[in-house]
N, C-alpha and C positions, 0 to 999 in steps of 0.2 A: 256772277263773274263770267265773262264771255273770256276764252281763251283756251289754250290745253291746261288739262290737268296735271301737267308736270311743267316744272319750270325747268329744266334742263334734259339732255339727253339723258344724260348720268343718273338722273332721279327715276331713270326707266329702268336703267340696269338695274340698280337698286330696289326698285321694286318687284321687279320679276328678275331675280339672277338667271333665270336660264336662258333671258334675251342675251349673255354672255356666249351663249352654246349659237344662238339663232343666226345673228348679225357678226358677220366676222370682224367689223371695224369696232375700235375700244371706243368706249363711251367719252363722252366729252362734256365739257361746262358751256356748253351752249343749246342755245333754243331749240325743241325738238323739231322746229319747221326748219330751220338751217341746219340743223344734223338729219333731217330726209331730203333735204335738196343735195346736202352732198353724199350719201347715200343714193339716190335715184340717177345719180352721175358717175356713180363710180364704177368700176367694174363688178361687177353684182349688186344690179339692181335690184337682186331678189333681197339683200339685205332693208332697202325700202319696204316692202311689205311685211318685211317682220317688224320692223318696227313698230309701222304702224297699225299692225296687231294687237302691239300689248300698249300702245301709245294712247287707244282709242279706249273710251268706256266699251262695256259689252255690249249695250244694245247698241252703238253705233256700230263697231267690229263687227256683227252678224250680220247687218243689212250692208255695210261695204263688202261683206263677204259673199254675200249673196246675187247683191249687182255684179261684182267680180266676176265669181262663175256663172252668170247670166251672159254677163260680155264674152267673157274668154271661151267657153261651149256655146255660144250662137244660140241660149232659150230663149224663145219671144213667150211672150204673154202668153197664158195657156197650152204653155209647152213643159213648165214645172212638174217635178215626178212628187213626190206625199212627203220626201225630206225637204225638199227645198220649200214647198207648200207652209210645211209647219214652222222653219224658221222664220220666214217672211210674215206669217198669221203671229208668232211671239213678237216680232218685233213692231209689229202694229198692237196688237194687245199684250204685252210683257205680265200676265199673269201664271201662275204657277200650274194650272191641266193646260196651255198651252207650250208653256216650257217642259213639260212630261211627256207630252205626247211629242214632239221633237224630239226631245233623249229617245226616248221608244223608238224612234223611228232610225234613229240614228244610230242606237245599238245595234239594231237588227235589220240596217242597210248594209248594201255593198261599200267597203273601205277603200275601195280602190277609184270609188265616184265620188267627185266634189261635193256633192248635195250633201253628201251624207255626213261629211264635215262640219257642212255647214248648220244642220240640225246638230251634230254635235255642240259645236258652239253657243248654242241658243241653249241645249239641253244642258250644257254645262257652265250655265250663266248663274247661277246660284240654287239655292233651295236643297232639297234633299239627291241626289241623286246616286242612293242607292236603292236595290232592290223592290223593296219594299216602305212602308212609313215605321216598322216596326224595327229595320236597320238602317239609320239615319248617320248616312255619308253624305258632309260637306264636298265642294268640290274645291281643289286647289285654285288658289289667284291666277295660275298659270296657263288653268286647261282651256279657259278659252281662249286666249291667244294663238295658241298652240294649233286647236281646231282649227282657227280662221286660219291662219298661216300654211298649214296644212292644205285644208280647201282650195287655196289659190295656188300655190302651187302643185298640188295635182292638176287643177284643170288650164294652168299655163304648158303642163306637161303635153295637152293634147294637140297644142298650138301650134303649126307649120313653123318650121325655123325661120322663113323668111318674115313672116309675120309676130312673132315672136316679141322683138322688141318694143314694136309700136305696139300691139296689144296690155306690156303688161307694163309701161307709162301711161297707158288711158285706166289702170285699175289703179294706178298711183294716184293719178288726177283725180278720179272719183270718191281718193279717202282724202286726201290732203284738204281739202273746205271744213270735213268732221273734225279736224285733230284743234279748230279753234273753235267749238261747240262747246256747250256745258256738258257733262258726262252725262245727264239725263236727260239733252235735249229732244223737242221732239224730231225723230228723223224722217 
């Protein structure tokens, strides 16, 4: 089945209610691509990116998270710090000491750096992610959304005002092709 995995806006809200808290526009019975086109037109365009946050499966949401903050902080190739590293390495191999070692890096990065969200993300994409294997915490449906969402707007935060706008309609542009993916396509 090629398409999003939700058939309406409102099946968003519903599945993650704290997209209620994220996107100040009420949910609606329409397609989530025409509820992000008029969301990326409205006045808070940052409501578009939450959306499509919790709109996207999670491996898609960490690699548009990670292009995001690649665009929006200007890293070229080989300019990546060890958290953006490890989300980028899970989202090409999505196995579980990959998704570890991103949470690892992500706990114990600077929160005030997009990267580090962005490992969050990845790290908080399922499996264990507590402590240890001997204290076995799931992670909420929420936390990666949340992550990505987070991510990109810290590092729109670092964005020139003039450049502002147009920058963070090109991290729209570059989720909006995922959101008609299959949730585990490859990306």
């Amino acid at each position: 089945m090629i398409g999003s995995r939700f058939s309406s806006a409102r099946d968003i809200f519903a599945a993650f209610p704290s997209a209620e808290r994220d996107i100040s526009a009420p949910p609606r019975d329409e397609p989530p691509l025409v509820f992000l086109e008029r969301l990326r037109r409205g006045s808070t365009p940052e409501d578009a990116v939450s959306l499509l946050a919790y709109a996207l499966g999670r491996r898609e949401a960490v690699w548009w998270a990670a292009q995001s903050v690649r665009l929006l902080a200007r890293i070229g190739a080989g300019q990546e710090d060890a958290p953006l590293q490890a989300a980028e390495t899970w989202v090409r191999d999505p196995d579980d000491l990959c998704r570890r070692e991103a949470l690892r890096l992500g706990m114990t990065g600077n929160h005030r750096l997009a990267t580090s969200w962005v490992a969050l993300a990845a790290g908080w994409s399922g499996g264990n992610i507590g402590p240890s294997s001997h204290a076995v915490v799931p992670p909420t449906p929420e936390m990666t959304p949340k992550a990505v969402r987070t991510a990109i707007l810290v590092a729109l935060a670092t964005v020139t005002a003039r450049d502002r706008a147009n920058r963070l309609q090109a991290c729209i542009d570059i989720g909006m092709p995922l959101i008609r993916q299959q949730p585990d396509g490859v990306v």
